[in-house]
C-alpha positions as CSV (number, residue, x, y, z in Angstrom):
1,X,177.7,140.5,215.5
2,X,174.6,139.4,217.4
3,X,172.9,136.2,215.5
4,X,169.6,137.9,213.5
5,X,166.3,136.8,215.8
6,X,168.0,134.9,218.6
7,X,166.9,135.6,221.7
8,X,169.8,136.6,224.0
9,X,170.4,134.3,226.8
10,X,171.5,135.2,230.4
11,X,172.6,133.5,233.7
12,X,169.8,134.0,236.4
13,X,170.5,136.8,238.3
14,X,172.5,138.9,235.8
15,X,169.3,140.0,233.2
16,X,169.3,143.6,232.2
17,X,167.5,145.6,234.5
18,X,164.1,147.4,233.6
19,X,164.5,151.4,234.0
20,X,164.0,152.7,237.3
21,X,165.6,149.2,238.9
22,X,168.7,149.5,240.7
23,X,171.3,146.7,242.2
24,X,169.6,146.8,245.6
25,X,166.1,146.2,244.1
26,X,167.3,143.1,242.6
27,X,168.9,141.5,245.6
28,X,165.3,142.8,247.6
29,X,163.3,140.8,244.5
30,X,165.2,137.6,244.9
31,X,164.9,137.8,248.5
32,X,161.2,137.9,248.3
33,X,160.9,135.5,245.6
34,X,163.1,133.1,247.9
35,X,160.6,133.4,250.7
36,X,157.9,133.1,248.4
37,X,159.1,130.0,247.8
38,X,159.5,128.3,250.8
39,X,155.9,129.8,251.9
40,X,154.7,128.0,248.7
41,X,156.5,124.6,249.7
42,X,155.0,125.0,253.1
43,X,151.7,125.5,252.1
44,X,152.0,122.7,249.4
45,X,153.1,119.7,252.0
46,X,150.8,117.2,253.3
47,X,151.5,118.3,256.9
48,X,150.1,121.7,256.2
49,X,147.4,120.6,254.1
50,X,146.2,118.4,256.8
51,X,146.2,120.9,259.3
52,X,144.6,123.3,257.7
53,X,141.7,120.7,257.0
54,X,142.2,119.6,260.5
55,X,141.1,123.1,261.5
56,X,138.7,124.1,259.5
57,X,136.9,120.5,260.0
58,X,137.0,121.8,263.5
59,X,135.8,125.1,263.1
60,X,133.0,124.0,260.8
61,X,131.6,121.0,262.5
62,X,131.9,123.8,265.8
63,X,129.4,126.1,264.4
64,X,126.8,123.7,262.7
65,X,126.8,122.3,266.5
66,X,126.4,125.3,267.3
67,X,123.4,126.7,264.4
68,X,121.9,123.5,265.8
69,X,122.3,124.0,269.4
70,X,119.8,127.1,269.0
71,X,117.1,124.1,268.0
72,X,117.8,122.1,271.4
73,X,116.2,124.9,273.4
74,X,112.8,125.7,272.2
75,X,110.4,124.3,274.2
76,X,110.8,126.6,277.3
77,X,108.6,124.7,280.3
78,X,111.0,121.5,279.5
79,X,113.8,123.0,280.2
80,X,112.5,124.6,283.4
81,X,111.7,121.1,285.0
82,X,115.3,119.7,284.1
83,X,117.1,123.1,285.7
84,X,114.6,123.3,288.6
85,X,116.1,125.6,291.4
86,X,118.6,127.4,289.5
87,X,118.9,130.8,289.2
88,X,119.0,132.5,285.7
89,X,122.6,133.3,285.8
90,X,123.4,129.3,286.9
91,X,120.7,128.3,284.2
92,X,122.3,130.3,281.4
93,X,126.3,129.2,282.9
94,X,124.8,125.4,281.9
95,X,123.3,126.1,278.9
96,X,127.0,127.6,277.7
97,X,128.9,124.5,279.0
98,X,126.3,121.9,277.1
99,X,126.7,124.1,273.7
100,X,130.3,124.2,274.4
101,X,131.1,120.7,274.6
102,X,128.6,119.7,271.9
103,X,130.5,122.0,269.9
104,X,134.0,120.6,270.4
105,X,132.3,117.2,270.1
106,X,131.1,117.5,266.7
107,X,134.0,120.1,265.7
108,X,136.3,117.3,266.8
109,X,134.4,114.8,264.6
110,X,134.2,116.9,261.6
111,X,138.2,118.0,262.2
112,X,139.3,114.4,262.2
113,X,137.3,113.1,258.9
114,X,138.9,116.5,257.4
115,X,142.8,116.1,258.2
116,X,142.2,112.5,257.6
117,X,140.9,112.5,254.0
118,X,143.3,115.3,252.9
119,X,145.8,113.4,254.5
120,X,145.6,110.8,252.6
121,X,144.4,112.2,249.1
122,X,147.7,114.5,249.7
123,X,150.1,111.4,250.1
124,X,148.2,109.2,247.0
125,X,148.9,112.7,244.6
126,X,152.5,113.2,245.8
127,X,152.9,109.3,245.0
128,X,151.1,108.9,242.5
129,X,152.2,112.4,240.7
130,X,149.2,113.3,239.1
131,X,145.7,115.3,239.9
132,X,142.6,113.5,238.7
133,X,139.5,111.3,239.8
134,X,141.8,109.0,241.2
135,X,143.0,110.3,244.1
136,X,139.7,111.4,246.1
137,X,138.3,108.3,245.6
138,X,141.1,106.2,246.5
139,X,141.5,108.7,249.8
140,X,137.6,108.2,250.4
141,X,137.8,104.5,250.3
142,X,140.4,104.8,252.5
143,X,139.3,107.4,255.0
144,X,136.0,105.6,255.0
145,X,137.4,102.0,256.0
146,X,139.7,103.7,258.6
147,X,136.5,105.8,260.4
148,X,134.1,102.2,260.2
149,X,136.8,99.9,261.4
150,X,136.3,99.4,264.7
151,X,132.2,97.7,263.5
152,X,134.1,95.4,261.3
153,X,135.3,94.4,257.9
154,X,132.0,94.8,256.0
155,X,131.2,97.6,257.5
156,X,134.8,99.0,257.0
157,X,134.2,98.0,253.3
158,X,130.9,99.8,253.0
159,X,132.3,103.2,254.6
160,X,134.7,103.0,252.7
161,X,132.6,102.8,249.7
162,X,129.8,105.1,250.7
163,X,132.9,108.1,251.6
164,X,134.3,107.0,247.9
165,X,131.4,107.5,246.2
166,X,130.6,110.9,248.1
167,X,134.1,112.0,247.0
168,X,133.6,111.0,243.6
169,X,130.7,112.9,243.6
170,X,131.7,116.1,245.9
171,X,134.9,116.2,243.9
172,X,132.6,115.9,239.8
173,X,130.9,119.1,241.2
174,X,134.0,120.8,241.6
175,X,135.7,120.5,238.6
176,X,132.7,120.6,236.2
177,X,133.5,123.0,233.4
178,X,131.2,126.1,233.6
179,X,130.5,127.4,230.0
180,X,130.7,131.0,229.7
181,X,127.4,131.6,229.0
182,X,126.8,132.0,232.5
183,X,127.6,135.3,233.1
């Protein structure tokens, strides 16, 4: 007789299943949820998390060079005297080149600060185990002192201050609690 208001207890894989669910949809679920597991693993590592800051740094810092690129060409009879005997077509072929290397220029800029701060904010949680205030400052100080190191130590220390505080700050605004009035 089955204990009154126990809840019964199965080995993984062997629950009762729902109507409708045979066998073969089982063994199809825990496939899926195996590879929804290592996609979640993958996703959660610091290489990936980098990389994906790494890239979006870079396609970010790509087009606001790129929004401010469209600013660098407004005055029409100065750029004439700089491209004097071109044609249109050559003109247009340098304009292109200038806006693409300022783009990869400031993409590249924006890229590195990115992989490098989530970087190291990814390795300070997965030591430190926890998810609070702690960690985006620590990684800004960090980040900060690595990008001002070659102008020396006090300016290493004040990046690294100034990218802390602007963490602290950037990372307050994102996990402020929103009442529910706002609707």
């Amino acid at each position: 007789m089955p204990w009154p208001l126990a809840t019964p207890v199965f080995l993984p894989g062997q629950e009762p299943l729902p109507p409708g669910v045979t066998e073969d949809d089982r063994l199809a679920m825990m496939q899926a949820r195996k590879y929804e597991n290592f996609m979640k693993m993958g996703v959660e590592s610091c290489v990936a998390k980098t990389a994906l800051a790494g890239g979006g740094g870079l396609a970010i810092g790509a087009f606001f060079s790129l929004m401010s690129s469209s600013f660098a060409y407004e005055d029409p009879l100065l750029r004439q005297q700089t491209q004097a005997g071109m044609n249109t077509a050559q003109k247009a072929r340098e304009i292109f080149k200038e806006m693409g290397r300022g783009m990869w220029r400031s993409g590249k800029g924006f890229g590195k600060v990115g992989a490098l701060f989530a970087g190291i904010e990814c390795v300070i949680e997965s030591y430190r185990a926890k998810n609070d205030m702690v960690n985006p400052v620590a990684a800004g100080f960090l980040a900060g002192g690595i990008l001002a190191r070659n102008s020396g130590p006090r300016a290493a220390f004040g990046g690294g201050a100034a990218f802390a505080a602007f963490s602290f700050a950037i990372d307050l605004f994102l996990r402020r609690e929103t009442s529910d009035d706002d609707d």
